[in-house]
Backbone bond lengths (Angstrom), bond angles and torsions (degrees), N, CA, C in turn:
res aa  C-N    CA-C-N  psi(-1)  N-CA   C-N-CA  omega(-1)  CA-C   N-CA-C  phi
1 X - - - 1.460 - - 1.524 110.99 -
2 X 1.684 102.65 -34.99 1.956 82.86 176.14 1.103 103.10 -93.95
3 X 1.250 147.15 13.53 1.599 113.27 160.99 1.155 101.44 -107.54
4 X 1.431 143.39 24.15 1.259 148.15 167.20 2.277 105.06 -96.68
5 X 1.484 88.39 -17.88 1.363 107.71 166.26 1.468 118.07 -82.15
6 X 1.251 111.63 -48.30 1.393 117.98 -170.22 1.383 126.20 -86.51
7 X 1.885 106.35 -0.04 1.411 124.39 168.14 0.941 105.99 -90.65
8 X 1.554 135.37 -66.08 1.206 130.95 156.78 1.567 132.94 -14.13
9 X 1.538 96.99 -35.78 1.786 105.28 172.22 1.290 100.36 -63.55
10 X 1.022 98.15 -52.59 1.787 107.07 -152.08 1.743 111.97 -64.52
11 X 1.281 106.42 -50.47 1.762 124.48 147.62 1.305 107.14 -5.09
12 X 1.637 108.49 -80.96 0.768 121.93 -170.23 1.777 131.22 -58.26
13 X 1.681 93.16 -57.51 1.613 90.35 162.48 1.611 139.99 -36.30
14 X 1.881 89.66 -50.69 1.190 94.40 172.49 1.651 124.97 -68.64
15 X 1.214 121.96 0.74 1.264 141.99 -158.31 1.580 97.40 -92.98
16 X 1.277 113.13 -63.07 1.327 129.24 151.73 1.287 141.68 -45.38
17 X 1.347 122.84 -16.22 1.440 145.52 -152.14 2.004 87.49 -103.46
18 X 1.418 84.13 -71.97 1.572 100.14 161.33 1.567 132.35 -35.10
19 X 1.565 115.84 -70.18 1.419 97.94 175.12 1.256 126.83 -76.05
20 X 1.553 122.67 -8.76 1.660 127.15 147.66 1.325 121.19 -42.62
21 X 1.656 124.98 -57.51 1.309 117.90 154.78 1.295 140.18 -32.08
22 X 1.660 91.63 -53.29 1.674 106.04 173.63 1.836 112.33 -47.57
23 X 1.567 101.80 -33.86 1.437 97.17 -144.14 1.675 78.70 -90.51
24 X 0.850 132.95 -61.91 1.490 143.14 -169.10 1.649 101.26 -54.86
25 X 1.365 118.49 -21.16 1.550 92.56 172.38 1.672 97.03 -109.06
26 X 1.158 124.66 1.30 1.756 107.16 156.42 1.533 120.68 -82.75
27 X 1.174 104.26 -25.66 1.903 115.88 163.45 1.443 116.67 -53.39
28 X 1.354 114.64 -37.30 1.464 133.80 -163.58 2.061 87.36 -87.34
29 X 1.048 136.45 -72.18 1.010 142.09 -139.13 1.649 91.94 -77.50
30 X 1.400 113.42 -51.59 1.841 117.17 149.89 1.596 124.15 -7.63
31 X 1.648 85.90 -62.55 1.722 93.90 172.84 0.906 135.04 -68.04
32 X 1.707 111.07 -40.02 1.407 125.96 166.13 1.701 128.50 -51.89
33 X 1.845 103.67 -33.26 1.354 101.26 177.80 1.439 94.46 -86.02
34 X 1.498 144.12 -31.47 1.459 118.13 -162.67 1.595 97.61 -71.36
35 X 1.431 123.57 -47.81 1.476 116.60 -175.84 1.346 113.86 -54.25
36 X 1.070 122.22 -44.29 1.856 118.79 177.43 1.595 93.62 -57.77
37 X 1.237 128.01 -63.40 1.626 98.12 -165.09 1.262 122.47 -78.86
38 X 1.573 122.87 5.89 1.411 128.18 144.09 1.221 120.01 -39.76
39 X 1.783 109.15 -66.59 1.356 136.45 -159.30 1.607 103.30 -62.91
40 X 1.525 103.98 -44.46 1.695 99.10 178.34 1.915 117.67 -74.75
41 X 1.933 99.19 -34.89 1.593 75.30 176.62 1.656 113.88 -101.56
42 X 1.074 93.50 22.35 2.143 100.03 148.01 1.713 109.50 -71.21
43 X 1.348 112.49 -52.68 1.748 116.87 -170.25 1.277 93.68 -59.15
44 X 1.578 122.74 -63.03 1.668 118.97 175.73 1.239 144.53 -51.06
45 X 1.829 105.98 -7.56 1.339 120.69 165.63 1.366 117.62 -90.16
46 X 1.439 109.33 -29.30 1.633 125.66 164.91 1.492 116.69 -28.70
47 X 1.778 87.01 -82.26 1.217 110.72 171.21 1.722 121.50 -35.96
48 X 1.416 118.52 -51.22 1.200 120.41 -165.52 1.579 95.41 -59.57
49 X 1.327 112.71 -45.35 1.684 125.68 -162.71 1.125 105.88 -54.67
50 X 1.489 121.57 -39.06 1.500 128.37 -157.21 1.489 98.01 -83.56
51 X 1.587 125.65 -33.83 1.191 107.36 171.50 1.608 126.45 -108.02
52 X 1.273 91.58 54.91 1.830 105.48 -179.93 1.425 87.54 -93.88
53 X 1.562 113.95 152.94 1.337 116.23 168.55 1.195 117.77 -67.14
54 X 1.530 123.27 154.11 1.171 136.08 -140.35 1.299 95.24 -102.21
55 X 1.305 139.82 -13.19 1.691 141.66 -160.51 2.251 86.21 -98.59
56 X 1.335 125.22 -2.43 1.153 108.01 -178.71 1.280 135.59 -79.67
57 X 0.980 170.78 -165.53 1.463 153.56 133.62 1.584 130.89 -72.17
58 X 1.232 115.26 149.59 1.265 97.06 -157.83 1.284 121.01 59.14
59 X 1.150 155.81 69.66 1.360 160.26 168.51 1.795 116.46 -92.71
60 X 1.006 125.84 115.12 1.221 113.34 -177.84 1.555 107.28 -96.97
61 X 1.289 106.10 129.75 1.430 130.83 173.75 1.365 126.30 -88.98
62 X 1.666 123.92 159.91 1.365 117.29 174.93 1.324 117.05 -95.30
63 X 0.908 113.60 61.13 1.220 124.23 168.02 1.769 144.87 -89.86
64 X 1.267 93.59 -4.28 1.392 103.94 165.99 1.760 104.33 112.22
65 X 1.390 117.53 -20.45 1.896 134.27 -171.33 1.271 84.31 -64.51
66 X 1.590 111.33 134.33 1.230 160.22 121.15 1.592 107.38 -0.47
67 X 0.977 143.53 80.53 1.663 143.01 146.50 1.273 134.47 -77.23
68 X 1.544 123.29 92.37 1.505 126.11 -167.22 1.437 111.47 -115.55
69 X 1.371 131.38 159.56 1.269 129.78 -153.10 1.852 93.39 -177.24
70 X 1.418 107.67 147.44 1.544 102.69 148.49 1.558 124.74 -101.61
71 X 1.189 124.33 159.02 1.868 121.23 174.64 1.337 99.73 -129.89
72 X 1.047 114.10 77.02 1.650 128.20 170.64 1.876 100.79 91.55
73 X 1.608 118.17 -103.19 1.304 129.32 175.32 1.300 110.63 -85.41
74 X 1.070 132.70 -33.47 1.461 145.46 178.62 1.474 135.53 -62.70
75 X 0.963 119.53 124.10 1.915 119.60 -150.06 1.785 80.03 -96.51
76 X 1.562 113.82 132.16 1.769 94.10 173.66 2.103 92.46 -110.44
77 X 0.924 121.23 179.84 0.989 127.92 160.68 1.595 109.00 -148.51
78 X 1.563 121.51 165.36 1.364 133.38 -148.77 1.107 127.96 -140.47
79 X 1.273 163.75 137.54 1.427 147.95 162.91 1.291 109.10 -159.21
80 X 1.472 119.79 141.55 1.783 108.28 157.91 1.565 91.46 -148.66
81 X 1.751 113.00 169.89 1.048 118.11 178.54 1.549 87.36 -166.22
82 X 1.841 107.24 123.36 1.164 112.51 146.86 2.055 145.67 -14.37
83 X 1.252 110.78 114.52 1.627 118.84 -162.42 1.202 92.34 -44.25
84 X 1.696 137.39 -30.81 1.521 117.79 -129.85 1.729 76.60 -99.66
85 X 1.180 147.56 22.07 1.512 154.66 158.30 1.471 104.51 -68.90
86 X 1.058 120.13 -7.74 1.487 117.96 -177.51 1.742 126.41 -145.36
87 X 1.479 136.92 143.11 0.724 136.08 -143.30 1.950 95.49 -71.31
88 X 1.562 112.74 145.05 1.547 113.91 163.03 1.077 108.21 -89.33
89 X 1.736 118.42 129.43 1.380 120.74 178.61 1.465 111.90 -80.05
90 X 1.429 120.87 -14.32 1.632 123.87 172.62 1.779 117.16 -88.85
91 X 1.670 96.20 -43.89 1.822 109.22 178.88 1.346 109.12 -91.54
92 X 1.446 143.71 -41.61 1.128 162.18 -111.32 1.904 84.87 -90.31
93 X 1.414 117.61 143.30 1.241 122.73 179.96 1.760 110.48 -77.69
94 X 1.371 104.20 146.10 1.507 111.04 176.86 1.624 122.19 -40.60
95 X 1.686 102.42 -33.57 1.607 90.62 -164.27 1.385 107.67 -109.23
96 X 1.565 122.23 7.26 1.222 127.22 167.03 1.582 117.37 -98.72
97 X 1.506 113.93 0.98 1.457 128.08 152.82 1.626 108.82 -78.03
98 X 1.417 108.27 -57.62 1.666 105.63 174.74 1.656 100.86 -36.09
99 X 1.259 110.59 -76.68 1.247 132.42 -155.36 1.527 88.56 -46.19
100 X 1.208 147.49 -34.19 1.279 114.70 -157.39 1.931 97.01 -94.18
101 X 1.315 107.43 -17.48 1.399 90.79 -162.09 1.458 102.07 -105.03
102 X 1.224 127.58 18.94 1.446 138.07 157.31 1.390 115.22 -86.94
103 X 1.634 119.61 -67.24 1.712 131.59 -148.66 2.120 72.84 -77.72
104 X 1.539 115.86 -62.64 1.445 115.84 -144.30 1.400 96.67 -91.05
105 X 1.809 120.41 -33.81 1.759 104.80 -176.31 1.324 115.56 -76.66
106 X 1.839 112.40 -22.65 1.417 105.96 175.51 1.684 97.63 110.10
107 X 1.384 124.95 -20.40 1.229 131.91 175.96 1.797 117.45 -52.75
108 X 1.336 113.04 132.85 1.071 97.83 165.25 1.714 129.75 -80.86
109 X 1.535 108.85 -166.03 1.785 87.47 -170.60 1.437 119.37 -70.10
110 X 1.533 110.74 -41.98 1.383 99.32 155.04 1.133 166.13 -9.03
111 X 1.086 90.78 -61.56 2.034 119.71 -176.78 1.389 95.04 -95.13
112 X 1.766 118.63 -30.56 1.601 103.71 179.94 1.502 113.69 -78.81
113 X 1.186 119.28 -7.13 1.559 126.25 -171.35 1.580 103.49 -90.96
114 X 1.691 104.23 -27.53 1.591 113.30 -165.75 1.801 94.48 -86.10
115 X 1.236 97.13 -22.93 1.802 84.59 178.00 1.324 109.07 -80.00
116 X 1.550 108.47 -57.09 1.445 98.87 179.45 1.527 147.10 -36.22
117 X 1.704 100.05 -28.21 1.423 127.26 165.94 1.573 109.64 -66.07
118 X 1.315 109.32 -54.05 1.548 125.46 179.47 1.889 105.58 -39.23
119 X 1.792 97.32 -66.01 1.755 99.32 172.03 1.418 117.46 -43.59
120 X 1.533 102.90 -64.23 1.464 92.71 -174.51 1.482 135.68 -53.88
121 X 1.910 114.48 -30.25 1.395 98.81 168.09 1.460 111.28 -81.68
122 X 1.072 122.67 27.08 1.409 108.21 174.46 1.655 117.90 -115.06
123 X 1.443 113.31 -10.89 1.215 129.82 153.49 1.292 116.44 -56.44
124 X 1.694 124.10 -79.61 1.133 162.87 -166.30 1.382 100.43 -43.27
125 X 1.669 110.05 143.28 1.507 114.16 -166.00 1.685 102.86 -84.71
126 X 0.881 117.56 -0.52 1.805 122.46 -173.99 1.602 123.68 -94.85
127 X 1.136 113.29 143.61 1.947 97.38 179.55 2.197 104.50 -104.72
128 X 1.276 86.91 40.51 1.570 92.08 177.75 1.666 114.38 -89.49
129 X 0.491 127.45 102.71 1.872 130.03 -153.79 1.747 93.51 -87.02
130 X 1.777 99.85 128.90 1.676 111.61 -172.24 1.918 98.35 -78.00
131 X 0.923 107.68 158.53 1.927 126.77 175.59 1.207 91.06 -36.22
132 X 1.299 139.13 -30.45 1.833 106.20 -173.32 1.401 80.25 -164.70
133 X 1.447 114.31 75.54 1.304 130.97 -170.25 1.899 113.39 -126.62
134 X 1.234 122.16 -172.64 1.506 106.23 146.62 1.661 109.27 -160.89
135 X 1.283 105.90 142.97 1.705 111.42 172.17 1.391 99.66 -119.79
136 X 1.525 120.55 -165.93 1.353 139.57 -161.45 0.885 97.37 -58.63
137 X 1.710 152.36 -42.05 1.510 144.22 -158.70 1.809 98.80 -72.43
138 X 1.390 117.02 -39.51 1.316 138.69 -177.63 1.675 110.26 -50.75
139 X 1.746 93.14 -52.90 1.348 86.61 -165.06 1.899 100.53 -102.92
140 X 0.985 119.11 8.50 1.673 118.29 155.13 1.502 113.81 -60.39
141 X 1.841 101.68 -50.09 1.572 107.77 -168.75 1.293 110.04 -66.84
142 X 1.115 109.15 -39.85 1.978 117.78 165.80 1.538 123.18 -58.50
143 X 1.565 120.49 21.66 1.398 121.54 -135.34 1.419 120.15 -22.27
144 X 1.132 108.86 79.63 1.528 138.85 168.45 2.007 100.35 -71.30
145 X 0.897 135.03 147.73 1.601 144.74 -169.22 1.658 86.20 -118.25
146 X 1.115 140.69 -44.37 1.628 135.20 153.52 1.194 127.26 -68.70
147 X 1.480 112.81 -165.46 1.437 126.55 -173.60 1.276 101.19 -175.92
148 X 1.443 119.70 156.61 1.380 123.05 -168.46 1.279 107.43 -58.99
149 X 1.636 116.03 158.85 1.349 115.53 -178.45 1.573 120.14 -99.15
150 X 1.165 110.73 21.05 1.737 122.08 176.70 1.541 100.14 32.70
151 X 1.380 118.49 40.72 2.112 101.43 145.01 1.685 77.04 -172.05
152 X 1.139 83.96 160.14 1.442 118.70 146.13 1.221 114.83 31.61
153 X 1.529 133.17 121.93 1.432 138.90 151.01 1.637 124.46 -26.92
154 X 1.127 149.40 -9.96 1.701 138.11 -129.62 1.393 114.15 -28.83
155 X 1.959 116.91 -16.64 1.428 95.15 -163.99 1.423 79.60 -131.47
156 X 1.489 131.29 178.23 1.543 125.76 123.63 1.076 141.60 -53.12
157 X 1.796 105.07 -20.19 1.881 120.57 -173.42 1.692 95.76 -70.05
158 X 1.559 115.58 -36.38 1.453 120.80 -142.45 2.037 84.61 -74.98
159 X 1.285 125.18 8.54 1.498 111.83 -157.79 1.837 77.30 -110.46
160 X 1.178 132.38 2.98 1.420 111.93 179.64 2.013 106.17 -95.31
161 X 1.504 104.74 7.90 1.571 92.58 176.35 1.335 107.04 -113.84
162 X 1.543 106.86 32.76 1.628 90.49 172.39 1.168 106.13 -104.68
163 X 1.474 135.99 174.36 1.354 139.02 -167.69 1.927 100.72 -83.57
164 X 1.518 98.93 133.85 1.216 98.98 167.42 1.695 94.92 115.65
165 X 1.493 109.66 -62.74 1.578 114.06 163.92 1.842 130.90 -33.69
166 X 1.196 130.90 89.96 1.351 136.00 179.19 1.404 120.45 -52.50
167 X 1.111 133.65 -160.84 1.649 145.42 139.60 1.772 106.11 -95.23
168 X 1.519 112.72 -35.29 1.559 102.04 -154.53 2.081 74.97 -87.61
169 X 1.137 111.93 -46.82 1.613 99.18 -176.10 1.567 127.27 -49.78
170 X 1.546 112.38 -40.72 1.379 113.95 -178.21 1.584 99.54 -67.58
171 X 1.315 138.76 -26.13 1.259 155.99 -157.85 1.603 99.91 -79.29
172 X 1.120 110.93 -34.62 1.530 112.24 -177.36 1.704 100.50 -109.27
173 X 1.248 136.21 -13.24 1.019 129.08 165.43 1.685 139.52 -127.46
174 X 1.313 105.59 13.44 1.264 127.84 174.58 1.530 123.64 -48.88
175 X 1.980 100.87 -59.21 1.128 103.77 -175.36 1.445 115.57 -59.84
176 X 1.215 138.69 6.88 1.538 124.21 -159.42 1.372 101.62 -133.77
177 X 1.011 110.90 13.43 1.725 122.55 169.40 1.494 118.03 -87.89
178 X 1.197 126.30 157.40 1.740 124.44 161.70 1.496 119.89 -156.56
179 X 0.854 117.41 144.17 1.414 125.54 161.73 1.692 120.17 -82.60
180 X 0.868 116.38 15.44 1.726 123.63 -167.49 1.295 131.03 -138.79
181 X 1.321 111.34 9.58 1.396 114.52 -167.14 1.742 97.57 -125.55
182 X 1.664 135.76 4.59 0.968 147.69 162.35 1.240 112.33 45.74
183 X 1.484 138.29 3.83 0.906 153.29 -174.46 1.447 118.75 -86.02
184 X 1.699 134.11 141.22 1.282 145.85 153.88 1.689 126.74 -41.17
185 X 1.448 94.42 -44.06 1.428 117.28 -173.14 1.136 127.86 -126.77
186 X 1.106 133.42 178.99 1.749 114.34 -153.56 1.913 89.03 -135.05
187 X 1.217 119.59 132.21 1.276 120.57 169.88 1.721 125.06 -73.65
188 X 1.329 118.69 117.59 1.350 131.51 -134.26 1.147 86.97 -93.66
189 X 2.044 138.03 -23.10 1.505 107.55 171.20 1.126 132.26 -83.57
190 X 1.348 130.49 -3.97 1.236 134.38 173.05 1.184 98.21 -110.41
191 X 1.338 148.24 -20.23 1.712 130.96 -162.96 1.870 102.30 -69.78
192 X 1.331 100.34 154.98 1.582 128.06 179.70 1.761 93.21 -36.19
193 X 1.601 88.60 -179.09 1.559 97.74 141.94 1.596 115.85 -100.07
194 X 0.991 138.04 -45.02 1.580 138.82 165.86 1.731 101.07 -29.67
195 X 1.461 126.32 -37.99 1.140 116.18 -167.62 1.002 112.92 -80.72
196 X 1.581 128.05 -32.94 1.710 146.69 -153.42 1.770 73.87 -94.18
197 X 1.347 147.78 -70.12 1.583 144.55 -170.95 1.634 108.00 -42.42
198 X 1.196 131.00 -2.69 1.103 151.79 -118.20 1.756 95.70 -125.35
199 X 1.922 106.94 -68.84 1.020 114.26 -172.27 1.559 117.66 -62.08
200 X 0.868 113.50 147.65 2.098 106.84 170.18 1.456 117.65 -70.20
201 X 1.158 96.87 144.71 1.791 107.86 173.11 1.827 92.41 72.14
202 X 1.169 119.66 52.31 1.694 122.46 161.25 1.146 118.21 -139.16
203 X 1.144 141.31 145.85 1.676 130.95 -170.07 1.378 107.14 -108.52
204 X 0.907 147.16 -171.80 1.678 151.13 108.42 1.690 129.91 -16.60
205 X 1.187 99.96 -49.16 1.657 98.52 159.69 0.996 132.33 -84.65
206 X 1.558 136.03 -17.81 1.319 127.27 126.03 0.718 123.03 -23.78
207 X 1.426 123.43 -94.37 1.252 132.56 -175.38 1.542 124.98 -14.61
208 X 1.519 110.44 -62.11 1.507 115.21 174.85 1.298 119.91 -73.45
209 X 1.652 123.21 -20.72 1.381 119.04 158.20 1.246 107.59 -64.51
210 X 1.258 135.39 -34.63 1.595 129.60 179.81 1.640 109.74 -59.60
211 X 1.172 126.54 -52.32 1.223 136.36 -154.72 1.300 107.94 -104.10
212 X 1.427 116.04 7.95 1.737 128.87 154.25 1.596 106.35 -91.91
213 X 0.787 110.75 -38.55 1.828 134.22 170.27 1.622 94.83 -51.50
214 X 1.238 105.88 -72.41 1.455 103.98 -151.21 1.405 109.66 -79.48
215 X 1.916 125.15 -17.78 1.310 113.71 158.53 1.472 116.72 -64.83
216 X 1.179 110.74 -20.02 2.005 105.08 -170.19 1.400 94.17 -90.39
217 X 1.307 127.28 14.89 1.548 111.18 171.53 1.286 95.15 -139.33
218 X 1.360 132.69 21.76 1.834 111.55 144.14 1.262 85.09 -113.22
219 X 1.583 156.58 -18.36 1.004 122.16 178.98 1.521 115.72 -73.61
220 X 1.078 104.99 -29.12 2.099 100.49 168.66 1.593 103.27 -110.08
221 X 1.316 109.71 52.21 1.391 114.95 154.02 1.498 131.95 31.28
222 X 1.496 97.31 40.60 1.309 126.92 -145.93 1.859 101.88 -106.66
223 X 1.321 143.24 119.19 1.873 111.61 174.45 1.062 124.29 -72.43
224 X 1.538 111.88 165.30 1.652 122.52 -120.09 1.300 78.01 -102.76
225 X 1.971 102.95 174.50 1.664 100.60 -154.09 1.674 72.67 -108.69
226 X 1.364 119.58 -166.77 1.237 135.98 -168.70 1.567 118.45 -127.11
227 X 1.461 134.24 109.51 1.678 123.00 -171.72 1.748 88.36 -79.81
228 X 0.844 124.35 149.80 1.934 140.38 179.39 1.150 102.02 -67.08
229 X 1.455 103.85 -73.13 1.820 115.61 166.96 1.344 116.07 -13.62
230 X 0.826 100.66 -84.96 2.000 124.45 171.03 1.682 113.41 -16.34
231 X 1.424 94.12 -47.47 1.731 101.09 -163.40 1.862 106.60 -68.68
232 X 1.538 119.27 -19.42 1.404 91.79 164.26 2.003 129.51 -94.17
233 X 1.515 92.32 11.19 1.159 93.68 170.87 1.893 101.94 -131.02
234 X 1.183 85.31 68.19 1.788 107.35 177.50 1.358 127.87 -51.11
235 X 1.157 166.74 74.80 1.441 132.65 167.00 1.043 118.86 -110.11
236 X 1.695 127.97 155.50 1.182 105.53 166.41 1.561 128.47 -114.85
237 X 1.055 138.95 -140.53 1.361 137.73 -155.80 1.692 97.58 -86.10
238 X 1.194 103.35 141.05 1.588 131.69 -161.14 1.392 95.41 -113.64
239 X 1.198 142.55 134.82 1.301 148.16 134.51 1.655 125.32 -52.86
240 X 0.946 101.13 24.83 1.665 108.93 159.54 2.143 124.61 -128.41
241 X 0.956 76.70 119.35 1.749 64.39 -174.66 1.456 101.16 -140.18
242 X 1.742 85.33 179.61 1.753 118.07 -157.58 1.289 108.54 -92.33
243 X 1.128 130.99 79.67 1.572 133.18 -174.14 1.467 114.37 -79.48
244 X 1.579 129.45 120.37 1.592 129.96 177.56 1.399 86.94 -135.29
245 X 1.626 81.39 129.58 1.462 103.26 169.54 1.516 106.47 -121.12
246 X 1.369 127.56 151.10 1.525 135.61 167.70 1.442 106.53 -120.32
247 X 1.823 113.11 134.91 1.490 112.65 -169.86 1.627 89.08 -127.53
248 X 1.662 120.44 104.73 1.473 102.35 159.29 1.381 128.08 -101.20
249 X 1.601 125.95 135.37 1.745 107.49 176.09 1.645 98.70 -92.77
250 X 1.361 84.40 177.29 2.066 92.89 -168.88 1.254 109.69 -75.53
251 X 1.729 132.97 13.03 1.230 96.72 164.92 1.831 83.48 -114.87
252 X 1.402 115.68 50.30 1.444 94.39 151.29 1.550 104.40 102.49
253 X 1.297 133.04 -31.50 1.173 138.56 -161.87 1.648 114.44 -71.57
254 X 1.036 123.14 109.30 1.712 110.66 -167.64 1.732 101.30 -123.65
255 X 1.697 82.80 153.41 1.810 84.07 176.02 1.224 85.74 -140.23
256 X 1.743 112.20 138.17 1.515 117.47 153.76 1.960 123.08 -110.06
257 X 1.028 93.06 132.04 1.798 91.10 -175.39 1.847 84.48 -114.49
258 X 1.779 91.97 126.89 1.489 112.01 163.94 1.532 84.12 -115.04
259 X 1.608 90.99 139.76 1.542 123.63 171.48 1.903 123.21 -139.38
260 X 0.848 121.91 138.32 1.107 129.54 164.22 1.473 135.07 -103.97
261 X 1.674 119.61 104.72 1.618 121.12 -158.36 1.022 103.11 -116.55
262 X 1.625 116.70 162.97 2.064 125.90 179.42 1.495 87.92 -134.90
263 X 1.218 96.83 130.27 1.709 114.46 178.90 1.710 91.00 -67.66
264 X 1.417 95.63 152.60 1.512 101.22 -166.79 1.746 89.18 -130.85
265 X 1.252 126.19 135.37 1.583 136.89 144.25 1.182 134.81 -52.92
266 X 1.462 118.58 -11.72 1.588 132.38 166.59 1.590 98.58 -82.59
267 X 1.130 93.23 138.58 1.585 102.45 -171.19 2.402 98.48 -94.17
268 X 1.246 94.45 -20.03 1.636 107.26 165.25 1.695 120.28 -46.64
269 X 1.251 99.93 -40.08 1.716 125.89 -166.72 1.335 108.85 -161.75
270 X 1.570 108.53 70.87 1.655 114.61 170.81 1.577 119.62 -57.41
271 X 1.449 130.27 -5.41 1.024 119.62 -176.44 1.837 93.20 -153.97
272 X 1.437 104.99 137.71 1.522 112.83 179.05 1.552 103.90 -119.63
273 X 1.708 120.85 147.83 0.902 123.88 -158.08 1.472 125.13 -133.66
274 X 1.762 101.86 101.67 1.355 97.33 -142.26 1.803 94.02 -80.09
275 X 1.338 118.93 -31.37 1.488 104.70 -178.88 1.921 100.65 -131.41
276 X 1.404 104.10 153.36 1.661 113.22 -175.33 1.407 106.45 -154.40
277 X 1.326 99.53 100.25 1.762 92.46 -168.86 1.997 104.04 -141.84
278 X 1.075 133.91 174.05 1.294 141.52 -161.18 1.606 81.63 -108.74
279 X 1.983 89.30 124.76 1.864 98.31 -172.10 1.773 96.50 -96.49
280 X 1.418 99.08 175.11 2.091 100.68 159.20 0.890 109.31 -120.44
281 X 1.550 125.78 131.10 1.061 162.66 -17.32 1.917 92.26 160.52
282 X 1.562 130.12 65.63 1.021 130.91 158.47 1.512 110.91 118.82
283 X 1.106 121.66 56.05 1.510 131.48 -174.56 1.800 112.98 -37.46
284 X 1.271 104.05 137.32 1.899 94.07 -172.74 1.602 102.87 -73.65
285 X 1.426 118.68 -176.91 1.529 118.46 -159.32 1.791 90.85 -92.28
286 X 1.075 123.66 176.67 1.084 122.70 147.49 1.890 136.27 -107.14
287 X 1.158 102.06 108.09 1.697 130.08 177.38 1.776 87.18 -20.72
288 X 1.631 117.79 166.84 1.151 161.71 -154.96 1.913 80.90 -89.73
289 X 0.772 112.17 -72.20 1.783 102.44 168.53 1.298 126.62 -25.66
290 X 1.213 95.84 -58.27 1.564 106.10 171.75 1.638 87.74 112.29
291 X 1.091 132.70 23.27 1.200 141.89 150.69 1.504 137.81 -90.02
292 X 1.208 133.50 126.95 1.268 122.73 -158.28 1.666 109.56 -81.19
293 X 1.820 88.03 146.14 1.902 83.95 -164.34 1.431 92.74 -95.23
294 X 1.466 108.54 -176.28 1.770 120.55 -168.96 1.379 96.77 -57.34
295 X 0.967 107.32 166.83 2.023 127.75 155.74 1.039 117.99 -62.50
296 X 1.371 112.20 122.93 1.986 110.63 168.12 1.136 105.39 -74.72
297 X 1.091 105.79 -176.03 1.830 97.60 -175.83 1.776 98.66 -108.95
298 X 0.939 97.72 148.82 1.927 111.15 -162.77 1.584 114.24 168.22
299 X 1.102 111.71 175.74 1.629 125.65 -145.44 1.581 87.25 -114.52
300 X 1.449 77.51 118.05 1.656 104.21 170.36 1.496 109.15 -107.50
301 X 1.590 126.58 -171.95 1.175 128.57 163.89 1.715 111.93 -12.67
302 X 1.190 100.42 150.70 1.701 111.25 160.69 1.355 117.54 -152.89
């Protein structure tokens, strides 16, 4: 009789153990869908904002500022900043590609000159391979199963199969790349700091005197100061941008959707959407390098 008792316990616990799980991971998944459709109609309120006319008050810009709000229980948070903030891997100028994968990938000049060659024949409609370049003979000897694709970037991912390109390098220099901003030059009020470390003939202390400068003049709504450097690799504001949104519910559960939109002239589909993907959840700061330091440990997605 007692171990006909003490199975029965156990039955039971586990019986219990179980639909607690059940219930706590449909609660959890609850949270997850109300924050995702936070997170998406935060990007869609962005968007709308960005194309309110500009003579209005209050206008929100892409500029990289902080937009927070609640939607019932839910804390949303906001950001966008114009593509031309980041280097074009198809338009983007030769020495502000060096520049990023030397000062920020860690490359020396060499290997940063040998990549840069590497991108360009792999863009480029020709199979003529540049001085420290590579085409199909290049990537046979590498037994590569491809070969460059003679046009055009379509993604940023597609720039990690060219020769010379790492995992730990694209890792430190990925984020500051684009395919969408068609531009030579990178626009200096919204671009990173990795991007502004980027240009030639700029240091590190520039740089952060610039971008101490340029927070005390959108926070008092003041116009933006100008790095010198910057001005021969100019651009300005692009109608496509980098929208991150963060959606948390109160017990903690957060979703971020990074997206990338192009204001559209059809009033059918005011905004077209070249990328929409599930972001993570608290990017680390970036180190005195201008390189991003390890992860603290903290709550990402759930």
């Amino acid at each position: 009789m007692l171990w006909l008792t003490i199975l029965l316990t156990v039955i039971a616990s586990s019986f219990a153990f179980s639909m607690r799980s059940e219930a706590l991971s449909a609660r959890n998944a609850l949270s997850l869908a109300q924050a995702r459709a936070a997170a998406d109609g935060a990007v869609e309120r962005m968007a709308f904002e960005l194309q309110r006319p500009r003579n209005l008050p209050e206008v929100w810009n892409a500029d990289g500022q902080l937009r927070a709000w609640q939607d019932g229980d839910i804390a949303i948070v906001v950001s966008a900043v114009d593509e031309a903030a980041k280097i074009d891997l198809n338009a983007g100028a030769e020495p502000l590609l060096k520049g990023l994968f030397t000062v920020v990938g860690g490359l020396d000049d060499e290997a940063g000159q040998r990549l840069v060659d590497a991108i360009v024949d792999w863009r480029d409609a020709d199979e003529l391979r540049r001085p420290n370049g590579a085409e199909a003979p290049e990537y046979r000897a590498a037994n590569r199963s491809y070969r460059p694709s003679n046009s055009p970037f379509e993604t940023v991912g597609e720039v990690q199969r060219v020769l010379g390109m790492t995992p730990a390098l694209f890792a430190r220099i990925g984020g500051q790349l684009t395919v969408y901003s068609r531009q030579p030059g990178v626009n200096s009020a919204t671009a990173s700091r990795a991007v502004l470390l980027s240009i030639p003939g700029v240091n590190a202390e520039q740089v952060d005197a610039f971008l101490a400068l340029r927070q005390e003049a959108l926070q008092g709504k003041q116009p933006l100061p100008l790095l010198p450097q910057a001005q021969v690799f100019r651009a300005g504001t692009v109608p496509v941008w980098a929208i991150r949104a963060e959606a948390r519910a109160p017990d903690g559960v957060t979703f971020v959707r990074d997206a990338v939109l192009r204001a559209s002239t059809n009033p059918m589909q005011p905004v077209v959407a070249y990328s929409w993907q599930d972001g993570v959840l608290s990017s680390p700061p970036e180190t005195s390098a201008g390189i991003p330091a390890p992860p603290s440990n903290g709550t990402g997605n759930r």
